[in-house]
VODODO-784140 format. One record per residue: residue number from 1; residue in three letters; y, z, x of N, C-alpha, C in turn. Coordinates in nm, 4 decimals. Each point is the difference from the previous one (the first is absolute). Layout:
// residues N
> NUM ala Y Z X Y Z X Y Z X
...
***
This chain:
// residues 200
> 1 unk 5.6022 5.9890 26.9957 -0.0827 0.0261 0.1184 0.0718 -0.0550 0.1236
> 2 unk 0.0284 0.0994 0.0891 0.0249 -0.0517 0.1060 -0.0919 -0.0931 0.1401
> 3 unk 0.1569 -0.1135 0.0241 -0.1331 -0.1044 0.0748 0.0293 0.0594 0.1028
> 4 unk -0.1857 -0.0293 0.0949 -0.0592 0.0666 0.1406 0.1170 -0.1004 0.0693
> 5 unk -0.0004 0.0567 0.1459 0.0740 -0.0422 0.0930 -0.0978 -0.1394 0.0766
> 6 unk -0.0972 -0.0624 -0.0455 -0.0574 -0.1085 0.0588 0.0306 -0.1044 -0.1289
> 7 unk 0.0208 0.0620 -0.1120 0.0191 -0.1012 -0.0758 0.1310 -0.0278 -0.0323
> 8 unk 0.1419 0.0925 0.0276 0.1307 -0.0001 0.0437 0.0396 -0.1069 0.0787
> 9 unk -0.1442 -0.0102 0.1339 0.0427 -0.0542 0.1123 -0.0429 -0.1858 -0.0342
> 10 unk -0.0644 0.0433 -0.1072 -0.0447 -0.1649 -0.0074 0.0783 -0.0997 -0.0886
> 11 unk 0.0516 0.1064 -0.0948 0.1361 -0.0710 -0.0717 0.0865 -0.0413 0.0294
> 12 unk 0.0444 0.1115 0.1045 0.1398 -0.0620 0.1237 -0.1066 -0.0935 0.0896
> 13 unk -0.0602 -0.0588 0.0007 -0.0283 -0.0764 0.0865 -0.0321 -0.1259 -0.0545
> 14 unk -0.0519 -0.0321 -0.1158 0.0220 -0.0765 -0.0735 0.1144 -0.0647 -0.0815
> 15 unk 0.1473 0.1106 -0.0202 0.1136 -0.0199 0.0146 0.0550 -0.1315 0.1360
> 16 unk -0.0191 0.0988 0.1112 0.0740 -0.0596 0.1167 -0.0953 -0.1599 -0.0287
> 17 unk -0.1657 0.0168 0.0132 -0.0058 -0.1613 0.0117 0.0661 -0.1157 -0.0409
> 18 unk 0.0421 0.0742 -0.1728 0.0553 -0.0797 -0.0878 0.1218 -0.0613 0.0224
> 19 unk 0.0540 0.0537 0.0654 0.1680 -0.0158 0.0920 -0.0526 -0.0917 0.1136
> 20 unk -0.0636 0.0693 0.0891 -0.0477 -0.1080 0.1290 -0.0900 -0.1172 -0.0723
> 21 unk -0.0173 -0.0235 -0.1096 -0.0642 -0.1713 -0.0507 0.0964 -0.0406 -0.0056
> 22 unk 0.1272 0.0132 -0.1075 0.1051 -0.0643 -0.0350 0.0958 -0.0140 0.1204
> 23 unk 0.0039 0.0538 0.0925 0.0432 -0.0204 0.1454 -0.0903 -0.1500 0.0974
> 24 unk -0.0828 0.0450 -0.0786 -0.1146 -0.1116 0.1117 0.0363 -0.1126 -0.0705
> 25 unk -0.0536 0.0265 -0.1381 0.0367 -0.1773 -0.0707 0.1193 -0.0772 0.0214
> 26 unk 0.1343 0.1244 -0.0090 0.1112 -0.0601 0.0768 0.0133 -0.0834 0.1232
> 27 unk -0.0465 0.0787 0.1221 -0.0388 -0.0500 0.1002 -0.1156 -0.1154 0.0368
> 28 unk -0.0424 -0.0380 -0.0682 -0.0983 -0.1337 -0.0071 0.0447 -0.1197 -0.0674
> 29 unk 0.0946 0.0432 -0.1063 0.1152 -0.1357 -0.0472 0.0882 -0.0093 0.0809
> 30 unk 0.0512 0.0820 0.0801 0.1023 -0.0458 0.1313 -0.0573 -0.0916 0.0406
> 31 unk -0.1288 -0.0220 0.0609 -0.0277 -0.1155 0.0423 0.0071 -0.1159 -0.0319
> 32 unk -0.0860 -0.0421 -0.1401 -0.0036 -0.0932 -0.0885 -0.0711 0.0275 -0.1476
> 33 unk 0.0518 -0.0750 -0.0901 -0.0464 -0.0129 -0.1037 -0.1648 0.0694 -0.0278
> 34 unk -0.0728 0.0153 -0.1014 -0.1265 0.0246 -0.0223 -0.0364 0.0424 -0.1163
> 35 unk -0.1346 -0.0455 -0.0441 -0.0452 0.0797 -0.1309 -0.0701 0.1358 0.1012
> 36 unk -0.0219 0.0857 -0.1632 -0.1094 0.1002 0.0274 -0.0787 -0.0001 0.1305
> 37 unk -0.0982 -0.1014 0.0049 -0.1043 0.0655 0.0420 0.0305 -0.0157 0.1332
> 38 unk 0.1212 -0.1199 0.0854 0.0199 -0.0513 0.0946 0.1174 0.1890 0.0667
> 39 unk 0.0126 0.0286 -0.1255 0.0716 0.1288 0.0561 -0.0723 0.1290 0.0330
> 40 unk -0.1210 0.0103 -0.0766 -0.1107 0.1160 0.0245 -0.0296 -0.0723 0.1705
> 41 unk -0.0364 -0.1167 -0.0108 -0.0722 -0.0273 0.1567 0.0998 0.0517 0.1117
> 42 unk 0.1256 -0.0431 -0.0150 0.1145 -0.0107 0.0766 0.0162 0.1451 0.0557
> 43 unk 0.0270 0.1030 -0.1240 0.0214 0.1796 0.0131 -0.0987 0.0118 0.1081
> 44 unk -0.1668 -0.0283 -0.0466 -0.1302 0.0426 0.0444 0.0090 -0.0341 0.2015
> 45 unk 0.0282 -0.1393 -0.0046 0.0137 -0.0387 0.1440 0.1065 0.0705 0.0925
> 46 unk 0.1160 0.0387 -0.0313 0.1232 0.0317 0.0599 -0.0134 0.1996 0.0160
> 47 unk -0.0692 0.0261 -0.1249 0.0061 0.1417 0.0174 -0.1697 0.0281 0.0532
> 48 unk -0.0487 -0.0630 0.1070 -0.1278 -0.0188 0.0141 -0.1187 0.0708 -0.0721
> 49 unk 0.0262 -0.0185 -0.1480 -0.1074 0.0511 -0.0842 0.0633 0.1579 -0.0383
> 50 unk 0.1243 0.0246 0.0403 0.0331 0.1426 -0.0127 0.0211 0.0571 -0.1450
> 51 unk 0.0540 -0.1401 -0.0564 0.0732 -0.0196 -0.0851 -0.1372 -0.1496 -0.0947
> 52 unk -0.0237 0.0456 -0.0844 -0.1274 -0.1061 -0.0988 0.0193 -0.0032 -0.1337
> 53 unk 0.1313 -0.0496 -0.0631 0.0048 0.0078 -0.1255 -0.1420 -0.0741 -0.0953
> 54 unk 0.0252 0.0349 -0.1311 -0.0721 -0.0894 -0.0586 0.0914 -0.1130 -0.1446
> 55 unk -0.0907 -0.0284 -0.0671 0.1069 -0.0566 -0.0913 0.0379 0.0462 -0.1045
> 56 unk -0.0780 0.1485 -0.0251 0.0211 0.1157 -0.0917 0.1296 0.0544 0.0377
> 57 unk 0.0079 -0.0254 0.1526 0.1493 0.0690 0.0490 0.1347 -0.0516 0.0189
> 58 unk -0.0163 -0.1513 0.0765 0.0586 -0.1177 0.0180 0.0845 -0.0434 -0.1102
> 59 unk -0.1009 -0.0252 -0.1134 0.1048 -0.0810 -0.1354 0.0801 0.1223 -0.0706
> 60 unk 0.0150 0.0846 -0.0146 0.0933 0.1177 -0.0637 0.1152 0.0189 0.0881
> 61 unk -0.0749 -0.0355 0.1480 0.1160 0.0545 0.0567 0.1024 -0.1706 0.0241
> 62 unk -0.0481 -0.0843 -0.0048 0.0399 -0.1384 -0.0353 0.1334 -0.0110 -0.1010
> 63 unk -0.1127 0.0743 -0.1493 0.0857 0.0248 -0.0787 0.1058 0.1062 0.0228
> 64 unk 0.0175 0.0682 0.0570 0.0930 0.1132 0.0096 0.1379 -0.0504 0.0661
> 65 unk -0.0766 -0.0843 0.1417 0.1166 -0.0656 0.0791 0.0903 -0.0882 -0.1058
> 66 unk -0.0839 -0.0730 -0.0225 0.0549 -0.1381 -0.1147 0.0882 0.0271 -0.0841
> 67 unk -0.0148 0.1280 -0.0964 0.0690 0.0991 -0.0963 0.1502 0.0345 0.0576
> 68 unk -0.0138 0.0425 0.1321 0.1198 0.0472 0.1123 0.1037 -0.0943 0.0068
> 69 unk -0.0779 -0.1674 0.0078 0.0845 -0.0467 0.0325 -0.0271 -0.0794 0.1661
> 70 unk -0.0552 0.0787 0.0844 -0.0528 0.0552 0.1088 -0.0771 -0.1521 0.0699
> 71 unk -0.0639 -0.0496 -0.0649 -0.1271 -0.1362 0.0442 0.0358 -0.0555 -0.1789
> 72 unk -0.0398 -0.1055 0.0429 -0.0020 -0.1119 -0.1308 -0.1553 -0.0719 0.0251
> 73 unk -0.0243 -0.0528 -0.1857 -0.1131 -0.0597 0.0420 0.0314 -0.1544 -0.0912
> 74 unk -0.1478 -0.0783 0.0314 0.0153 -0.1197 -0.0764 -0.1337 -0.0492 -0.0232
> 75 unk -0.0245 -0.0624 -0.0830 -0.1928 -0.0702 0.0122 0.0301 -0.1482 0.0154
> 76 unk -0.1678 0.0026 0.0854 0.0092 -0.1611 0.0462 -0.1155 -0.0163 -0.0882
> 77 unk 0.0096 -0.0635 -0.1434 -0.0712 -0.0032 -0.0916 -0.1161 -0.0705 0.0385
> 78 unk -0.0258 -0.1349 0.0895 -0.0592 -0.0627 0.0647 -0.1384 0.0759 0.0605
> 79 unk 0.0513 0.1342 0.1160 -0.0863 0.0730 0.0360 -0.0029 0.1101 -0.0764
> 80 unk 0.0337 0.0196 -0.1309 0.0000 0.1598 -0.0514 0.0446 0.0720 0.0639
> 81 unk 0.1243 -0.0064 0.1089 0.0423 0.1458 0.0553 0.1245 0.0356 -0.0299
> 82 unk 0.0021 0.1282 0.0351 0.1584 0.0285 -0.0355 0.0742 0.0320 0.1870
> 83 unk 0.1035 -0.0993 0.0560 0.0279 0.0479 0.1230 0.0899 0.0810 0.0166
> 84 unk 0.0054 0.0680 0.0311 0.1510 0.1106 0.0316 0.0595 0.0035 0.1199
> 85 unk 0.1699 0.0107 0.0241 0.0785 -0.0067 0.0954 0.0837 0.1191 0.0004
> 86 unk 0.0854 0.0279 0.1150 0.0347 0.1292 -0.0047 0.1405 -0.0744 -0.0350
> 87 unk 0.0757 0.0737 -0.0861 0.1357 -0.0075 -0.0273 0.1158 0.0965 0.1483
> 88 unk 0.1600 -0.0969 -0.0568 0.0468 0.0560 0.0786 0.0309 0.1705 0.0097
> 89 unk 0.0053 0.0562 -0.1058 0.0147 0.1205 -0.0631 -0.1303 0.0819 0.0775
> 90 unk -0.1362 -0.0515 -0.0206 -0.0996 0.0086 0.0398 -0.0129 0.0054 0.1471
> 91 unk 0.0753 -0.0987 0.0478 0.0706 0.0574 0.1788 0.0666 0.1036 0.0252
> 92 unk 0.0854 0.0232 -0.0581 0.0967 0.1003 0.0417 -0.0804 0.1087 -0.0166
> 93 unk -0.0632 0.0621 -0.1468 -0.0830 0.1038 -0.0258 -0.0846 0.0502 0.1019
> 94 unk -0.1026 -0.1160 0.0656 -0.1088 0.0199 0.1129 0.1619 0.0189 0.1000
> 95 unk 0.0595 -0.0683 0.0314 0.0537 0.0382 0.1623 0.0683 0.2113 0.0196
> 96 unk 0.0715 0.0030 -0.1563 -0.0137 0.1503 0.0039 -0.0840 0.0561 0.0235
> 97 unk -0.1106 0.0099 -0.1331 -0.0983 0.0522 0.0355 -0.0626 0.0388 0.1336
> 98 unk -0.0035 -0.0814 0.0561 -0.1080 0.0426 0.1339 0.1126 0.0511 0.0687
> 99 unk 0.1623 0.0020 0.0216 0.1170 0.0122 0.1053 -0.0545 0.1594 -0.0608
> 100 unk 0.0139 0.0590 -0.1560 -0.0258 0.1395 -0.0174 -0.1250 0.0404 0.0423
> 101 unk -0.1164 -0.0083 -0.0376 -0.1265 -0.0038 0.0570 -0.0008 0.0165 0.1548
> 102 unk 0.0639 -0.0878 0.0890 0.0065 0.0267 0.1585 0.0742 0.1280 -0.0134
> 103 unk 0.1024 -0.0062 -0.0546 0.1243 0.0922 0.0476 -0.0872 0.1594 -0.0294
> 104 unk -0.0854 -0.0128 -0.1454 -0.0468 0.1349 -0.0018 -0.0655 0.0188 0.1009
> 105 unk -0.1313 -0.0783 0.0565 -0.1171 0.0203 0.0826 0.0820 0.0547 0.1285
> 106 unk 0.1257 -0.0876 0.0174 0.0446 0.0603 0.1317 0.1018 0.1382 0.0498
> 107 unk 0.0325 0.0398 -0.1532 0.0247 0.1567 -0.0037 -0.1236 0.0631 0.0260
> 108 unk -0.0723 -0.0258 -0.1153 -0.1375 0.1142 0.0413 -0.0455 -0.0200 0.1282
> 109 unk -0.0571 -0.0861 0.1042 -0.0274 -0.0240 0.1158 0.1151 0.1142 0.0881
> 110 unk 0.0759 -0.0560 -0.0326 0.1353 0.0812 0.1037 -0.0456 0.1830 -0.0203
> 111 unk -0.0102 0.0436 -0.0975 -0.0376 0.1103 -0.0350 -0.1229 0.0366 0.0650
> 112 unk -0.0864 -0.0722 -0.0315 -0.1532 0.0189 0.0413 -0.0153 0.0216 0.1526
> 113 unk 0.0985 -0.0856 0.0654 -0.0012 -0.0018 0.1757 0.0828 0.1545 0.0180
> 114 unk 0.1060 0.0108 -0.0615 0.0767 0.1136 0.0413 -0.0975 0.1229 0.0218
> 115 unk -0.0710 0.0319 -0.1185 -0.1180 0.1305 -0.0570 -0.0568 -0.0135 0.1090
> 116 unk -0.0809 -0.1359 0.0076 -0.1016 0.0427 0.1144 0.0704 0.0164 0.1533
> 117 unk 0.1136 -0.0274 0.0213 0.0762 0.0609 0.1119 0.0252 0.1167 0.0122
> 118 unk 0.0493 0.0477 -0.1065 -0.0005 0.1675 -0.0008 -0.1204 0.0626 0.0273
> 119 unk -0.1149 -0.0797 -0.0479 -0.1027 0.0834 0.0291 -0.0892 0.0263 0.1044
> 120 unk 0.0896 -0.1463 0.0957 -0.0539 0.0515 0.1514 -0.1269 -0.1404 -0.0016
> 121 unk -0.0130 -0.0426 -0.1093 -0.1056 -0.1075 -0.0003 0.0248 -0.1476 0.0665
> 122 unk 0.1161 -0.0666 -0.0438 0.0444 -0.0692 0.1210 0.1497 0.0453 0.0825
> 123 unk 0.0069 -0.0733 0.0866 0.1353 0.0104 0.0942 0.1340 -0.0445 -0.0438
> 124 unk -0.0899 -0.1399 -0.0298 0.1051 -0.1287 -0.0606 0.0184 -0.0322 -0.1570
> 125 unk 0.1214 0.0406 -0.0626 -0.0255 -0.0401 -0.1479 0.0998 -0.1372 -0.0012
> 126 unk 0.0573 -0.0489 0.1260 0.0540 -0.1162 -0.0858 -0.1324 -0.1137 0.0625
> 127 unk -0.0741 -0.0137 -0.1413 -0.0617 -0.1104 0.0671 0.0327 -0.1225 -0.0699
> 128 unk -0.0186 -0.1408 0.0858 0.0810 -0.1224 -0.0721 -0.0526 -0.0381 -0.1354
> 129 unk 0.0349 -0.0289 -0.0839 -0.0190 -0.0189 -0.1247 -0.0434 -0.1879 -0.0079
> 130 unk -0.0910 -0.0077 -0.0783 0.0063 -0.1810 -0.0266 0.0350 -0.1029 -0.1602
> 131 unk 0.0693 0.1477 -0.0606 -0.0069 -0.0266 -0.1454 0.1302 -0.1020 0.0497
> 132 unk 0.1226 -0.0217 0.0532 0.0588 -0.0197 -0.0295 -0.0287 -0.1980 0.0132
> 133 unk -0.0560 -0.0249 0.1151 -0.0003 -0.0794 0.0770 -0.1202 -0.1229 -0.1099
> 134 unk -0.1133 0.1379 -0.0341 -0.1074 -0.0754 -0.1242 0.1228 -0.0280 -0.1209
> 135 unk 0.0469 0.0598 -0.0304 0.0970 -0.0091 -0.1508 0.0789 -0.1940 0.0457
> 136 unk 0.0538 0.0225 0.1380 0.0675 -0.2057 -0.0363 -0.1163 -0.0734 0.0228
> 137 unk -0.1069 0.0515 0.0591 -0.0894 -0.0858 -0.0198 -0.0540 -0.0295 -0.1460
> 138 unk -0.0143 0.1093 -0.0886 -0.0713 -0.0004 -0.1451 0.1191 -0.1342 -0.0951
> 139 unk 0.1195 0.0530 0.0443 0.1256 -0.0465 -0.0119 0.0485 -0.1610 -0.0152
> 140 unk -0.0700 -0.0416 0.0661 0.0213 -0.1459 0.0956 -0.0193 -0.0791 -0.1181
> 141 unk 0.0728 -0.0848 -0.0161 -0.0202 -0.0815 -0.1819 -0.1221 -0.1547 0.0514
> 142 unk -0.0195 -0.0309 -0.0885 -0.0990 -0.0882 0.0572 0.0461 -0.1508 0.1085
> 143 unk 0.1398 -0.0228 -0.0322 0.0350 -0.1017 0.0817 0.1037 0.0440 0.0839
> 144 unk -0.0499 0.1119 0.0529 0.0626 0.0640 0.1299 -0.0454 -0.0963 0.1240
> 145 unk 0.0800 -0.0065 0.0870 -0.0303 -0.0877 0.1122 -0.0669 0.0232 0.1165
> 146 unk -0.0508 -0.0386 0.0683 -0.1349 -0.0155 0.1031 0.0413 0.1435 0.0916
> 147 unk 0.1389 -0.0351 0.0246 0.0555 0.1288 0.1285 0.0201 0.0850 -0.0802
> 148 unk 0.0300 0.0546 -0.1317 0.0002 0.0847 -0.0472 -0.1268 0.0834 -0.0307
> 149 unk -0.1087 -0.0699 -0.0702 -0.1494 0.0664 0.0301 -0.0213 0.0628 0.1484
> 150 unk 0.0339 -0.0960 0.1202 -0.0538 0.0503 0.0946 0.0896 0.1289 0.0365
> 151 unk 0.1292 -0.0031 -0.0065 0.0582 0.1210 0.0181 -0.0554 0.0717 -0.0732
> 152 unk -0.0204 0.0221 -0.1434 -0.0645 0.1482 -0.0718 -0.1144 0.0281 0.0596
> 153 unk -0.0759 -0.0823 0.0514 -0.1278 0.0414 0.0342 -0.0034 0.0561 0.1750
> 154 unk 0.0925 -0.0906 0.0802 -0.0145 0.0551 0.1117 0.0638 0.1657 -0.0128
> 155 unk 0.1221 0.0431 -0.0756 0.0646 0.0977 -0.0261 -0.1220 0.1627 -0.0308
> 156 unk -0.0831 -0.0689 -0.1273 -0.0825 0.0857 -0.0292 -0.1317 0.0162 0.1119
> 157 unk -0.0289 -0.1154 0.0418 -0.0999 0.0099 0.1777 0.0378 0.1111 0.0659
> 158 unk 0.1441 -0.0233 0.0622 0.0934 0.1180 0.0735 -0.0352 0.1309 -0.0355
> 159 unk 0.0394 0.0179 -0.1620 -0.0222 0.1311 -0.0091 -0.1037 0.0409 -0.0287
> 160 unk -0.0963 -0.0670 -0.0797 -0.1322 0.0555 -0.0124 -0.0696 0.0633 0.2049
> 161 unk 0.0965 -0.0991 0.0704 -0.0498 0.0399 0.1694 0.0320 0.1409 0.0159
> 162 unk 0.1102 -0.0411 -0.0262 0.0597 0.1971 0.0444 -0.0329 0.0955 -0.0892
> 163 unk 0.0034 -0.0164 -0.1054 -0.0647 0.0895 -0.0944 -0.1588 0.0962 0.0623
> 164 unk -0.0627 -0.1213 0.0490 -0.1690 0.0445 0.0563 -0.0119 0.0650 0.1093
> 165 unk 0.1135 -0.0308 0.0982 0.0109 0.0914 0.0804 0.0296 0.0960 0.0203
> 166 unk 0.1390 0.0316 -0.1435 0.0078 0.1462 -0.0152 -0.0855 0.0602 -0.0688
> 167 unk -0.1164 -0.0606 -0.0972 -0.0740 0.0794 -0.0247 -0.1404 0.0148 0.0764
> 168 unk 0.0269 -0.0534 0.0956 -0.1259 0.0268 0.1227 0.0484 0.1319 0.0332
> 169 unk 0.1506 0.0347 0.0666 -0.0046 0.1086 0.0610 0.0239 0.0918 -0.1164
> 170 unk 0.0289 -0.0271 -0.1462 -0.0740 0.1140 -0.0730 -0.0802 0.0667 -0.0304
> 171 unk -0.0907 -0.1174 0.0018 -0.1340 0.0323 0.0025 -0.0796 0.0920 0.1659
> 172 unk 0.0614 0.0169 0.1182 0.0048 0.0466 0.0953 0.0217 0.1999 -0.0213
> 173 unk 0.1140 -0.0098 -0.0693 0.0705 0.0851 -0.0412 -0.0784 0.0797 -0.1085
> 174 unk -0.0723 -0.0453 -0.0938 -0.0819 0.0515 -0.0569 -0.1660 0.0600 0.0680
> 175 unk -0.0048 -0.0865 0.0827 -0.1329 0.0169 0.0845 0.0303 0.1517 0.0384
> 176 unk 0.1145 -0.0092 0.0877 0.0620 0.1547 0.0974 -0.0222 0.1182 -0.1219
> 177 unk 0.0665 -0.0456 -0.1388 0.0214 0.1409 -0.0657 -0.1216 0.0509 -0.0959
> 178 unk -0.1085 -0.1246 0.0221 -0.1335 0.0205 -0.0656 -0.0582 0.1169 0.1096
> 179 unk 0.0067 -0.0889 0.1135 -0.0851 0.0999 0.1278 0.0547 0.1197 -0.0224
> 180 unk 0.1156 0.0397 0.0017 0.0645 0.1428 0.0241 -0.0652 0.1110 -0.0993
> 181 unk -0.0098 -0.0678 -0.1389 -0.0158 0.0250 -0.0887 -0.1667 0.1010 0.0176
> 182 unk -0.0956 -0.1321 0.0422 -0.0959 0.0274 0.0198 -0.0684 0.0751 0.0684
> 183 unk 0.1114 0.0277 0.1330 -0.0044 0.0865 0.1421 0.0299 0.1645 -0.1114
> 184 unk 0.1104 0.0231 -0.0887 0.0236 0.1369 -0.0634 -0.0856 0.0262 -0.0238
> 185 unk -0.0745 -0.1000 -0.1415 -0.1088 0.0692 -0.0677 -0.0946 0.0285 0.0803
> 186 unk -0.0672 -0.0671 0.1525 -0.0716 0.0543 0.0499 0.0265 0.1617 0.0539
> 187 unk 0.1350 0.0330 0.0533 0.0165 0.0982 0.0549 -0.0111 0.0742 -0.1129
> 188 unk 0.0584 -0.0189 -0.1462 -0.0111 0.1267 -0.1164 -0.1746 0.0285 0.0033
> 189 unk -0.0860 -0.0998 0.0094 -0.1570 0.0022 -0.0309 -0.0149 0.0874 0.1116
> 190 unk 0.0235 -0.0449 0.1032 -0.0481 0.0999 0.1486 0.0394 0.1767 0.0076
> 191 unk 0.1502 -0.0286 -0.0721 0.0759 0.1340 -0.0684 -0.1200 0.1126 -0.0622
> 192 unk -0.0297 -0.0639 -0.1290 -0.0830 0.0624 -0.1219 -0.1116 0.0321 0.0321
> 193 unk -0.0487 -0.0738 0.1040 -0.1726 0.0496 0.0492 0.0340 0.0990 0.0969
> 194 unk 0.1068 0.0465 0.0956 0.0227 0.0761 0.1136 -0.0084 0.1564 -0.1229
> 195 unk 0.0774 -0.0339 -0.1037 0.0216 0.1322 -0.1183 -0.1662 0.0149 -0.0203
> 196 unk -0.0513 -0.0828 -0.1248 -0.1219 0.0275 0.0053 -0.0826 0.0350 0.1186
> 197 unk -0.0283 0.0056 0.1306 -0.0506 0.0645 0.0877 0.0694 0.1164 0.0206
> 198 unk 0.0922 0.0494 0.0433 0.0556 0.1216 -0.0241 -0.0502 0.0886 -0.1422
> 199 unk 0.0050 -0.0892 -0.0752 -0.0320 0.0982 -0.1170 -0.1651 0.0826 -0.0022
> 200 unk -0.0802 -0.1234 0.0530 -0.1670 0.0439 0.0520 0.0403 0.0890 0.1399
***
């Protein structure tokens, strides 16, 4: 039996989460050490609830990293936990990862601006990008130094600035080709009733 296209769409989407957890858990041992549950909170806060594992999801994928090689764990028999750290291997993996991940998002983007240029929808397709500027920020190892935080962050400030302004006057640009749009169909409507009276 072939599967419907909503339930196609939920497999691949449950796929990709599964990739973006093991990305996240990565990214939350960059910081520091943690068991489980200190890592469900951690994902939950940073991806503002976007992202809500549970521990049905968390410990497999724990185990999966661990298996890799990827994060290591240990128990503090004392408190019953098991803490996990990201290995160095486990660095390198996350710093690709996301360098491919940007690099795709920012082909398709490039594409996506071009189309809608051709199509007369905006003016401007180079608009500034902020993947690059978020990526040394994601980047930044935990005992990166004071001027170094503030540079990634003033860097990504910058562009998130210019970024908004070019999409103010995109958004301008869309206003114009909505109206135009709206101005035709009126004249085709005004068109079709001039026929129908002729026709009476």
């Amino acid at each position: 039996m072939t599967a419907a296209p909503r339930e196609i769409v939920n497999q691949w989407k449950e796929q990709m989460l599964r990739g973006y957890l093991k990305m996240a858990v990565l990214f939350a041992l960059m910081r520091k050490p943690m068991h489980g549950y200190e890592i469900i909170k951690s994902i939950n806060e940073w991806t503002f609830g976007i992202m809500t594992p549970t521990a049905g999801s968390i410990y497999p994928t724990l185990r999966d990293l661990e298996e890799r090689k990827l994060i290591e764990g240990w128990w503090m028999l004392e408190k019953r936990r098991k803490i996990y750290r990201i290995t160095e291997k486990g660095r390198r993996v996350f710093k690709e990862v996301i360098e491919k991940h940007f690099e795709f998002a920012s082909t398709l983007r490039r594409w996506l601006l071009r189309e809608m240029a051709q199509l007369g929808i905006i003016e401007d397709e180079n608009i500034p990008s902020i993947m690059g500027s978020a990526l040394r920020l994601l980047l930044l190892r935990e005992d990166a130094s004071l001027e170094a935080r503030v540079e990634a962050l003033k860097r990504l400030r910058l562009n998130i600035q210019n970024a908004m302004e070019v999409l103010s006057r995109i958004v301008k640009q869309i206003k114009v080709q909505e109206e135009k749009l709206k101005r035709e169909m009126r004249l085709k409507g005004s068109s079709h009733m001039d026929v129908e009276n002729k026709g009476h």
